[in-house]
N, C-alpha and C positions, 0 to 999 in steps of 0.2 A: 483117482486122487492125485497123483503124481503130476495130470492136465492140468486141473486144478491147482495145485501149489504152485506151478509154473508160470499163471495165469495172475494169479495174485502176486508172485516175485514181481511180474514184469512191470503191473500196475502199481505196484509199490516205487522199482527203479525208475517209472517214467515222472511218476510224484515227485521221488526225489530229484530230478535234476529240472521239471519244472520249478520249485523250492531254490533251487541252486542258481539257476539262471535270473529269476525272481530277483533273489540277493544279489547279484552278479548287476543287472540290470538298474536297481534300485542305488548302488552304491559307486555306480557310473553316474546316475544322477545328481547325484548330493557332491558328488566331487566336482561335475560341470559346475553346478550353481556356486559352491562356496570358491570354486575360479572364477567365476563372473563376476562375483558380489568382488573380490578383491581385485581383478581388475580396474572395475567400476570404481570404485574409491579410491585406486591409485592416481589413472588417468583424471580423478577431477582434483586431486591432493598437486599433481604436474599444473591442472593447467590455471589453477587459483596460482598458483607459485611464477609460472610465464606472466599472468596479468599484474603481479604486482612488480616485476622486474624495473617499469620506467617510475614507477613510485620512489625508487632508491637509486634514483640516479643523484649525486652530487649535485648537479645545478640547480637543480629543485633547494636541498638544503639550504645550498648557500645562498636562495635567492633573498633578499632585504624584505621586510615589512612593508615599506612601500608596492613594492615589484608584484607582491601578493596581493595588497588591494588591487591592484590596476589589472592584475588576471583576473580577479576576480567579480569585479566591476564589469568591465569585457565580458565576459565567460557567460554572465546571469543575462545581460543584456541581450548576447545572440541566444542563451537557451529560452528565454522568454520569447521572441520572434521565429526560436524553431519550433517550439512548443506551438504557437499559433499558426504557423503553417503546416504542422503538424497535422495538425486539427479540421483545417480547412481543405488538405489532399484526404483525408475520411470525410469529410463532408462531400466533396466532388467523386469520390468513389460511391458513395449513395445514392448521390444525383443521377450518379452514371448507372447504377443496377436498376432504378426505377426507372427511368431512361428504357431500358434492356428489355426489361420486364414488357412496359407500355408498347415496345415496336415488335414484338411477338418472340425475339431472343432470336433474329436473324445470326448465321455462321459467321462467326467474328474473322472472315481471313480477310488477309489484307491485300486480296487482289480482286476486280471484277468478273462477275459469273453472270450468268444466265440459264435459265430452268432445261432444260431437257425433257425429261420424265419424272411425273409426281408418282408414286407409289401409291398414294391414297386412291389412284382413282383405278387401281389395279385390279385385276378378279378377287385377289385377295390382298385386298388391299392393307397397308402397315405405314406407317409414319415417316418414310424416308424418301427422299429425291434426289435424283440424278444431274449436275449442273457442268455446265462446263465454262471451264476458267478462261476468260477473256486475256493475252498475253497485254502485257503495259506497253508503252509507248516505247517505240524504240526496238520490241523483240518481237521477232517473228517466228513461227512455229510452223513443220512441216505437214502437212495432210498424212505427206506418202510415211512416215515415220513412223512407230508404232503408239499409239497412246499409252499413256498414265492412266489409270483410275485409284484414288485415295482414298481408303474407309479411314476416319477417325474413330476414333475408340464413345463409344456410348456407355459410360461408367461413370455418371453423374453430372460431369459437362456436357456441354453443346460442341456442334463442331467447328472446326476450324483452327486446331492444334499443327496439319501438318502445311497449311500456308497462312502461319501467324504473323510472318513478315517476307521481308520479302527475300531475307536469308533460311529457308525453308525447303520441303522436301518440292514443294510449286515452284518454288522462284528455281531451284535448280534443273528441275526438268524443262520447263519452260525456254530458261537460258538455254538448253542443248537443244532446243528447237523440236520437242514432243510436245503433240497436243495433251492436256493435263483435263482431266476430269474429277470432280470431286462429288461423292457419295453423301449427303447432310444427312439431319434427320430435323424432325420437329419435336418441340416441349413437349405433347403429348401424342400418347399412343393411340391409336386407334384400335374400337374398345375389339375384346376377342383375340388379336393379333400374336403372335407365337415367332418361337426365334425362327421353326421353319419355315415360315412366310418370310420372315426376314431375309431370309438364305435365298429363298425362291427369287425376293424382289432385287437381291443385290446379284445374281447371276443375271437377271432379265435386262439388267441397265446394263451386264456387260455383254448380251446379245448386242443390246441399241447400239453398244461403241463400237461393235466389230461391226455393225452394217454402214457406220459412220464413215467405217475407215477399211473397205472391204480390200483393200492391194497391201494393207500391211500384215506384220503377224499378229498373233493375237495379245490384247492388251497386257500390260505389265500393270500385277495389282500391288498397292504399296498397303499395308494394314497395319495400323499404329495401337498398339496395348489390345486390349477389347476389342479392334477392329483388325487386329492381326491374326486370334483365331475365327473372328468373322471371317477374314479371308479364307483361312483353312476349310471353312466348311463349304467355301463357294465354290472352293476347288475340287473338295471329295463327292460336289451333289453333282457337279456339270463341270470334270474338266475339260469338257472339251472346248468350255468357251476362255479358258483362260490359260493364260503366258505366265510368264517367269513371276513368283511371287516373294516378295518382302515383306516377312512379318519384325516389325521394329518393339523392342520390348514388350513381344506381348507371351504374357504365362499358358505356358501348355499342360505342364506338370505339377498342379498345383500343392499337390506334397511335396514336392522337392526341399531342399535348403538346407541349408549350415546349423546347428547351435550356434546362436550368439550372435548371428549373422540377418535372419531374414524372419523377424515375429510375426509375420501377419498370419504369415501359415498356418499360425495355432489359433487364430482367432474362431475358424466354424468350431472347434473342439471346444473350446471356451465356450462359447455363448452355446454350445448344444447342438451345430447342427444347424439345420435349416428353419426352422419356426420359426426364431425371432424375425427372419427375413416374412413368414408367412404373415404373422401378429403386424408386424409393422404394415401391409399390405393392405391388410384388412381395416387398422386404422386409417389407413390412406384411401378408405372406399374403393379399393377394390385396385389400387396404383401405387407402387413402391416408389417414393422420395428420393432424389439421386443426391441431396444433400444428406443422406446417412452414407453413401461411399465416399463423398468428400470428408464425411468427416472420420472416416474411417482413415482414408490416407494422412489426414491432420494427428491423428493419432500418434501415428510413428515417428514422428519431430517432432515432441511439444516444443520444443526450446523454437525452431522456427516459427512455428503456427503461435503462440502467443507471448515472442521476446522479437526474436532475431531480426526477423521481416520488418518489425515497426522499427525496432531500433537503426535495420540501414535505412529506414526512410527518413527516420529524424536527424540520424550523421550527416545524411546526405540531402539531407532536404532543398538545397537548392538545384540540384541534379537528377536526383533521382524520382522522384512523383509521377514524370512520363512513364516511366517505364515501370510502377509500382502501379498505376490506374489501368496501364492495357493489360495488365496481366491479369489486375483483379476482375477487370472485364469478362474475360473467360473465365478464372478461378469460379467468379461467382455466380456463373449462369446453371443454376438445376435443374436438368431434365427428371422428367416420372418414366416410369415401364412397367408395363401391365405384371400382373400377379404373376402369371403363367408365364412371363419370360424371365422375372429373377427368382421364379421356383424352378424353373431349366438351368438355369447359370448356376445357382448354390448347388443345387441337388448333384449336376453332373459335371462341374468344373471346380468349383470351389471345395466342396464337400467331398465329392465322390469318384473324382480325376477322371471319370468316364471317356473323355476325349480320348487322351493319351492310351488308356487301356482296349478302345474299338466300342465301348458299350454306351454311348453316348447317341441314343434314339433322336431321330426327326421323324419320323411319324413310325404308326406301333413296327413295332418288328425290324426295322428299318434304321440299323446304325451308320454313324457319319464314320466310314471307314478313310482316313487319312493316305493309306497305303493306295487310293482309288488316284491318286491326284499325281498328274504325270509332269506335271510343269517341276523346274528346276525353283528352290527355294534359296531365299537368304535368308540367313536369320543373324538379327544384329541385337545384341544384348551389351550391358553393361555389367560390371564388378560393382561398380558404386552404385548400382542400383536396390535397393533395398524394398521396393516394389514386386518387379518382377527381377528377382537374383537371374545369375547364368543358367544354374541351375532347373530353374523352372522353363527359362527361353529354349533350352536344348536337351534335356532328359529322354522329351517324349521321340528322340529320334532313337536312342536305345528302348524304350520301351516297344515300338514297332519293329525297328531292325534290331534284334540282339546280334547282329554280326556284321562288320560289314560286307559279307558278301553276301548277306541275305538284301542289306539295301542296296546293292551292283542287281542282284540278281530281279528286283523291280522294277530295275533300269531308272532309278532317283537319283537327280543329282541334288546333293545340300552344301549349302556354303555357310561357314557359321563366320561372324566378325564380330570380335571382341574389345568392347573399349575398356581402358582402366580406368577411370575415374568417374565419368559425367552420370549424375543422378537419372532417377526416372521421367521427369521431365525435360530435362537438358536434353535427353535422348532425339526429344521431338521439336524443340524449341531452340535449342543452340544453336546461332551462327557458327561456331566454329565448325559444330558438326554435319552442319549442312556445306559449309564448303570442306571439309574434309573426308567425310568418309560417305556423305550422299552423290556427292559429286563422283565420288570414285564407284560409288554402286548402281549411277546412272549409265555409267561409261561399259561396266562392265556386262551388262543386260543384254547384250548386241554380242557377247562370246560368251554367254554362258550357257544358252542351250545349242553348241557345239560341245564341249566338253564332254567326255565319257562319264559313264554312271559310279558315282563314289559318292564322297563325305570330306570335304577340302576346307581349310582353312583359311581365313582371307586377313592378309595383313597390308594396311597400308605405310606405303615407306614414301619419307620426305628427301628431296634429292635439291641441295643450295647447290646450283649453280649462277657462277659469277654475281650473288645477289638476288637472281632470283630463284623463287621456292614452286619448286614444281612436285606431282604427285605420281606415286607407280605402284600395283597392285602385285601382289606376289599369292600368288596359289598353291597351296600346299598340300596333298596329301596327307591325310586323318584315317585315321580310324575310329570306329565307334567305341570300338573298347575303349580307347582311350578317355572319354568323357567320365571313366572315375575317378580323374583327377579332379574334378569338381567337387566332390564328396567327399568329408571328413570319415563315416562309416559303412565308405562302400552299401550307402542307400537304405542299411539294416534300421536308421531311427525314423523311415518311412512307417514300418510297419503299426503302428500303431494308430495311424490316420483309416487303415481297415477296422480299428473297434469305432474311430471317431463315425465313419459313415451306417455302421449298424447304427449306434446310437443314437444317431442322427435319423435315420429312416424311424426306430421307434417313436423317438418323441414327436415328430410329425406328423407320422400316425395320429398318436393320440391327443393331437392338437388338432385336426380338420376333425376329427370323432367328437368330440368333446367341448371344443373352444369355437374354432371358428363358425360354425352354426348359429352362435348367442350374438361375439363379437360383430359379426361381418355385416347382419342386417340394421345394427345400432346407429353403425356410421354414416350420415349422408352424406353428400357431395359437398354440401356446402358447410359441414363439420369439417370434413376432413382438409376441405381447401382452407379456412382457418387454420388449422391446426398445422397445417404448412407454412401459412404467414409468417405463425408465432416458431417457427424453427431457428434454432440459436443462429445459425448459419446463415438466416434470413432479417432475424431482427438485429445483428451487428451491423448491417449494412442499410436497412430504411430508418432504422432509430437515430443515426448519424447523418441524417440529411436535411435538406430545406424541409420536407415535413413535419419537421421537429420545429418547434416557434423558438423554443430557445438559444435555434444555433443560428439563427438569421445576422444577429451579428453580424457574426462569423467572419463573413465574405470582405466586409470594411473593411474590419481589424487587419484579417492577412493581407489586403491591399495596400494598408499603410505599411505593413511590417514589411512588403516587400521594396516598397517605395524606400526605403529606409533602413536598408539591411544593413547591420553591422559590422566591421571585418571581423575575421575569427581567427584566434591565436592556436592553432592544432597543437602546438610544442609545449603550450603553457601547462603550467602543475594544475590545474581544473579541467583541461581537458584532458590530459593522461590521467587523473583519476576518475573521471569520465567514463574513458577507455576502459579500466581497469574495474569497475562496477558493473561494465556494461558485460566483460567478459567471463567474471565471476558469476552474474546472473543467469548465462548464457550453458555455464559450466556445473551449476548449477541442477537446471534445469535438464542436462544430459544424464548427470547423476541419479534422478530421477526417473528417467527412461529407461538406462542401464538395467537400475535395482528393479525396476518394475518388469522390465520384460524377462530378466533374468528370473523373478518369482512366475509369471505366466508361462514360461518353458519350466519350470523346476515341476508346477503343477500339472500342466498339462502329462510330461511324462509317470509322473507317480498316476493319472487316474487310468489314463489309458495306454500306458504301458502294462498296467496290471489287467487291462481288460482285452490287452492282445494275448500275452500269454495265458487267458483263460480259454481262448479262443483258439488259438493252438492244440489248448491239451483237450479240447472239447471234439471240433473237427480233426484232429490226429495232424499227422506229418505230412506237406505239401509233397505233391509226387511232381517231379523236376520235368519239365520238358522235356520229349527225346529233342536231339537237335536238329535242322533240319538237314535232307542236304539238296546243296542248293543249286550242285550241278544238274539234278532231276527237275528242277523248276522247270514249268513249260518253255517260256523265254528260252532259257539257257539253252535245253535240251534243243531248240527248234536250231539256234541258232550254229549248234556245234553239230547238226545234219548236214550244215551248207560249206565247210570250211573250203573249199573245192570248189565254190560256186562263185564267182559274183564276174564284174565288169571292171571297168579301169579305176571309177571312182571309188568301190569299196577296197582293192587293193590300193590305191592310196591313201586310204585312211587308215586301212590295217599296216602299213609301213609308219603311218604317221606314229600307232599307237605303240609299234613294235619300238620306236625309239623313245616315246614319251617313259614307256616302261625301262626302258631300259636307263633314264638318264636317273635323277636324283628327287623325282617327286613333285620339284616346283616347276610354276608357271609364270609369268612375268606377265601383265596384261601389255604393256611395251612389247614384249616379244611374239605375243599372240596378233597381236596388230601389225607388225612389221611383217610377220609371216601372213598371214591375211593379204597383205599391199603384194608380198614376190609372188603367190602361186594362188593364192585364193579362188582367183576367174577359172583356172586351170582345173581344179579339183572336180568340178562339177557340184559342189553341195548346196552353195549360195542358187542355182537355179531351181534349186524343187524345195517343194513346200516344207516349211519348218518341221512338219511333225516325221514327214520322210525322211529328211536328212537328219534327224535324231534319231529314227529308227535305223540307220545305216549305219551310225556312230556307236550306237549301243549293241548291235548285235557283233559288228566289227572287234568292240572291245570285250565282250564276252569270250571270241574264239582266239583273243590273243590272253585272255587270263587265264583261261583254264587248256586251251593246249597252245599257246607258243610257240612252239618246237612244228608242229603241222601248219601252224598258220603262216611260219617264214617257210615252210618249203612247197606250201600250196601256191605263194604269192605268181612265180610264172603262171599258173592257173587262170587265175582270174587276169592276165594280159593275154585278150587270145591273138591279139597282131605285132607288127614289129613296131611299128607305129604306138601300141601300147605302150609297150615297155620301154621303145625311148623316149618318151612322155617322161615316165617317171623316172628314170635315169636325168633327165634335162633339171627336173622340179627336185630330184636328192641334191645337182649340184648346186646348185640356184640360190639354196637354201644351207647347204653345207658352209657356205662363203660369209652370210650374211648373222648366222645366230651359232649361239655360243655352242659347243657340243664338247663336254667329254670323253674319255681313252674309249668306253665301254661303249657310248653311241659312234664314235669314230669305225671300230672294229664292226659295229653291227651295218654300218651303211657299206664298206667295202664286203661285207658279205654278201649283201644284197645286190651288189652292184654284180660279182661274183656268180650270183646265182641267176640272175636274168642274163649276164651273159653265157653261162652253161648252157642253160635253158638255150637260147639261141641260139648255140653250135650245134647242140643237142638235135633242135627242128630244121638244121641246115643239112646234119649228115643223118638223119632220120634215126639219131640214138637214144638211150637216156641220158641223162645230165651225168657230169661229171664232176665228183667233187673230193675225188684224191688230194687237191693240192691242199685243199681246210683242212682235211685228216691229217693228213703227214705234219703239216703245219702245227696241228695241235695236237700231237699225239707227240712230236719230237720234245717241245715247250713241257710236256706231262707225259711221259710215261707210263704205258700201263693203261691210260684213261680208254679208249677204246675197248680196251679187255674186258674193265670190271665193266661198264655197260651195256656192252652188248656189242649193234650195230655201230661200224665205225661212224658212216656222216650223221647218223642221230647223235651219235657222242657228243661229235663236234659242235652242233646247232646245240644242242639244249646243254651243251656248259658254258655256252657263250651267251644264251639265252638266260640262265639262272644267274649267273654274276651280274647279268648286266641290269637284271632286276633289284 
């Protein structure tokens, strides 16, 4: 009985603090949202209050009756000729998609290519091509150099986002004299085809490039959004065909994100999950419409997608048109993908973060394990991206490594670089960013698989001298723990994206059981290519062109209105309330996005926030990982057998590492490259093959992290001549002269020097080393220190050792 009561207390008390949490949870929510809502109403109360500020200016007042016709006369005239040019850059933007449409929706980049490898005509054949970029006139490009390969992202446009101009991630590499190759795809899939085929064909082209270019290392892959965990996967099936990899705002972590911060997140919980993606599929005979992710991203800015955009082209309309029609060129190009690859995408990325978490299947049984991929990564995200947040770009490294010595002990090197401001497109399309921070991630490709295994930071720093603006990369030392500073709740409002994927898995279910069997055979091809036509996304763009009989005008009109342009008064009272309508609308229009997403996160948590803690109290209490440990890794282990072993080269990279450690964490790529120029030939590293010489760096920095203290007094070890060791004595001074060093690295290079010269006396009068004078030295400076430790010269080395870390 007494079991029994005890059994029913406990079921009772777990009730009740489920109940508690419940409330706890519930009343977190309701306080976010009625913060939002009053945000949201503030900031558009501010910025209706900024746009009317030139309304009340004095000169306005005082201007005369007359003064006011003559603006106002003015003012209608030019809005009447920008209105018609208005009208006529939509009409030539139509022109130009059926244009697009009629020439098969060739890669819109802006530089010359030529085919390589079709994939269609592969064993398993898939819709994509390997081409390579013909350098412009004027640049020339190295063979012996390492190639480029570019995936663009395939999520509803076409490609050619990463050489859209010629200030680009092409036009930058090109300039530095790498051959550039670029990854297309075509409008349609080919029927059957799967993302693992994809995977397969995009490793196959970078077989072709390394047979291309068989004297350099292996390719550097650049992967842009969609095409940045394309990359990841190319790496985890086959890395051995790939180099150092850059994935540029692309989402790994697809639960990740902020309240208030990144709504898209919630949208598979909204719409249910995966079906709507299956339904629409099946409506599309059997091919998913990439004009439903465009207009998924149009979503998240209404105020650009239908105010903002048209209003800078009518402000600007005598300027701006070029540069509003190339872009809608791409905006407006839709690619399809077969059923079976946006039921792979939702299901285990959108839906179900399977990447991130290892359970992410290419064929049965068979997951894309990330932790397989040995190349060195960048990952370059933005704040102002509201697509793919930081968040989502860099989670999934703590998801794999929860420590970082568990990512040291994989021997991964990651570099993350973080911009503040530029959107999710600017990312890929920005001149700025392409000569500032691709230029600088071009440069650094060539010293980054030297680097020891960690998790570093990459900041670019701008250096005016005498007028002009030069660039220097600074490397920093991270931690993985550190990445929850990105998170408002330490990750815990993740949880409930685990009821959204049950959910999700149900109704899918009971959607290919029930639904798709009726829907799927209803639709034919030539239904469903209509039904594409008529796509909102598609009839704004041929309903506004010469196909229309009643825009033929058109083309006159805006030729006399340009013939005939009027001047325009910007200062005048019609145009500052102009301005002032334009920004109100605009303000408007955000108020709107605010209230609404702030209602879709207020919902989203009330449904399946209640359905994680059901899910909780159902399967019981998560049992926490043991941790691991990471000095048993085989790596590590293998590595700390040899401390005692090596040749001249891996003791001079264990001295290298013994001072890197010891200094303050950062790296200058300036300084890596000046270092490189004094001893680099010297080292031995640059002569053996990239994959050796990072295996000598990684296991070198293994036996200086975890014993230190034996790795500086193995070092005579590994010089077994005299000839060695004054090698590295010549290259400590060389180097001591030329780059900056600190009290703690100053101290540790006269130790060393110290101890090859022992070592030396030592093999002259057949003794052991002597190193009385470091004891005494440091045992006088600290008292006592030699006692509480133990042995005196371990005292010595490992307090000089741990300070200096």
């Amino acid at each position: 009985m007494r079991d029994g009561e005890s059994r029913i207390d406990e079921r009772d008390e777990g009730r009740q603090a489920r109940l508690t949490a419940l409330a706890r949870s519930q009343a977190k929510v309701t306080e976010v949202y009625h913060e939002r809502c009053a945000k949201a109403v503030q900031r558009y109360l501010d910025a209706v209050k900024a746009a009317g500020e030139p309304l009340r200016d004095g000169a306005i007042r005082a201007a005369s009756p007359l003064d006011v016709w003559r603006d106002a006369s003015a003012y209608w005239l030019d809005f009447t000729q920008r209105s018609v040019l208005f009208w006529d850059t939509l009409r030539q933007r139509g022109d130009n998609w059926i244009e697009h449409e009629k020439g098969g929706k060739p890669p819109l980049l802006a530089f010359d290519w030529e085919m390589i490898a079709d994939a269609r005509t592969f064993e398993r054949p898939v819709n994509y091509a390997l081409v390579r970029i013909v350098p412009p006139a004027g640049i020339r490009t190295d063979p012996e150099l390492r190639p480029f390969v570019i995936i663009d992202p395939r999520a509803g446009h076409g490609p050619g986002i990463g050489g859209f101009k010629q200030d680009s991630q092409v036009g930058v590499a090109l300039k530095a004299g790498y051959p550039v190759y670029f990854v297309i795809f075509f409008p349609d899939p080919v029927a059957g085809q799967a993302l693992a085929d994809v995977s397969r064909a995009e490793a196959e082209f970078l077989r072709i490039v390394g047979e291309r270019h068989p004297k350099t290392g292996k390719p550097v892959l650049f992967g842009n959004c969609q095409g940045g965990w394309a990359s990841m996967l190319v790496g985890a099936v086959e890395p051995g065909l790939v180099g150092p990899i850059v994935i540029n705002g692309a989402p790994m972590s697809y639960w990740a994100g902020n309240d208030g911060e990144n709504p898209m997140r919630y949208a598979g919980g909204i719409l249910g999950g995966l079906w709507p993606a299956l339904f629409a599929s099946d409506l599309g005979g059997g091919k998913f419409d990439g004009a439903y992710l465009v207009e998924n991203f149009e979503y998240l800015n209404p105020a650009n997608t239908y105010f903002d955009k048209y209003y800078t082209l009518f402000s600007k309309i005598d300027t701006e048109p070029e540069r509003f029609l190339e872009f809608e060129r791409w905006w407006g190009g839709f690619f399809l993908m077969n059923r079976q690859e946006i039921k792979w995408i939702v299901e285990n990325l959108f839906v179900g973060n399977n990447l991130a978490d290892g359970d992410a299947e290419w064929s049965e049984g068979r997951a894309f394990d990330l932790r397989s991929i040995q190349s060195p990564i960048i990952l370059f995200a933005s704040l102002g991206d509201n697509i793919t947040p930081p968040q989502q770009a860099f989670n999934w490294v703590a998801d794999l490594y929860p420590t970082t010595e568990a990512l040291k002990a994989n021997g991964q090197v990651i570099v993350g670089l973080m911009h503040k401001s530029v959107g999710h497109l600017g990312i890929f399309v920005s001149g700025s960013v392409a000569k500032r921070e691709y230029t600088q991630i071009v440069d650094l490709i060539e010293y980054i698989e030297h680097l020891p295994p960690g998790f570093y930071g990459m900041q670019v720093e701008e250096h005016n001298t005498n007028g002009s603006l030069r660039y220097d990369v600074l490397l920093t030392e991270r931690r993985v723990e550190d990445l929850h500073v990105l998170q408002k709740y330490g990750r815990k409002d993740e949880m409930p994206f685990e009821a959204v994927e049950k959910t999700s898995e149900t109704l899918a279910s009971a959607y290919e059981t029930f639904v798709h069997p009726f829907v799927a055979p209803l639709v034919t091809p030539a239904a469903a290519g209509l039904a594409r036509t008529f796509n909102p996304q598609r009839v704004q763009r041929w309903a506004v062109s010469d196909i229309n009989p009643f825009l033929w005008p058109l083309k006159g009109i805006a030729d006399m209105a340009k013939a005939n342009r009027a001047p325009r008064d910007n200062d005048g009272p019609a145009a500052k309330a102009e301005r002032c309508a334009a920004a109100v609308t605009s303000a408007s229009w955000d108020l709107y996005r605010d209230l609404r997403d702030a209602a879709v996160e207020n919902t989203f948590f009330r449904i399946y926030g209640l359905a994680r803690i059901g899910m909780g109290a159902e399967g019981g209490e998560a049992v926490a990982e043991e941790p691991v440990n990471v000095r048993n890794t085989p790596l590590v282990k293998e590595a700390l057998a040899h401390i005692e072993e090596g040749d001249r080269t891996k003791a001079i990279v264990r001295a290298a590492l013994l001072l890197m450690k010891a200094g303050t964490g950062r790296r200058r790529l300036s300084s890596m490259k000046r270092t490189r120029e004094l001893v680099g030939q010297d080292i031995g590293l640059f002569d053996l093959p990239t994959e050796a010489a990072r295996d000598i760096i990684r296991e070198q920095s293994y036996i200086v992290d975890f014993e230190p203290v034996k790795a500086l007094m193995a070092l005579p070890k590994l010089l077994r001549t005299p000839e060695d060791r004054r090698s590295l004595l010549d290259l400590l001074d060389r180097v001591e002269g030329r780059i900056e060093a600190n009290e703690k690295q100053v101290r540790l290079l006269g130790e060393i020097r110290r101890l090859l010269a022992e070592d030396e006396t030592a093999r002259e009068t057949k003794a052991e080393p002597i190193t009385v004078t470091l004891v005494e030295r440091d045992t006088e400076a600290r008292p006592g220190t030699a006692a509480r430790r133990g042995s005196a010269r371990r005292a010595s080395v490992t307090r000089r050792t741990r300070a200096n870390s």
